[in-house]
Every structure is written in C-alpha cells, then in structure tokens.
C-alpha positions, 0 to 999 in steps of 0.5 A: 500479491499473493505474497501480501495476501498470505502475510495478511491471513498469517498475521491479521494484526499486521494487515492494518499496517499493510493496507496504510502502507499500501495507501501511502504508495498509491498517495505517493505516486498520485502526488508524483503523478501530478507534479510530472503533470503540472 
C-alpha cells in the first residue's frame, strides 16, 4: 500500500490510472464473489 501511495505522489498523472485499476479489481472480485454465491 505504501507502495501505490509513493507511485501515486511521485507521479500525479498516473494516479487516475491506478485508482480505475484499483475499481476494476474490486468490481472483478464482487463479480466473482457473487457467482461463487449464486
């Protein structure tokens, strides 16, 4: 975590980028999540 947030104040212009990837994984493992469910 640390990690991300140093990348992210490094470069601001990249941090849109991580934040959208960061949505798509959470979206990925409600998805998943809820067909393991269903």
């Amino acid at each position: 975590m640390n990690v991300t947030m140093k990348m992210t104040i490094e470069n601001p212009s990249k941090s849109s980028s991580i934040i959208v990837s960061i949505f798509i994984g959470i979206c990925l493992s409600l998805i998943a999540l809820i067909t393991a469910l269903g």
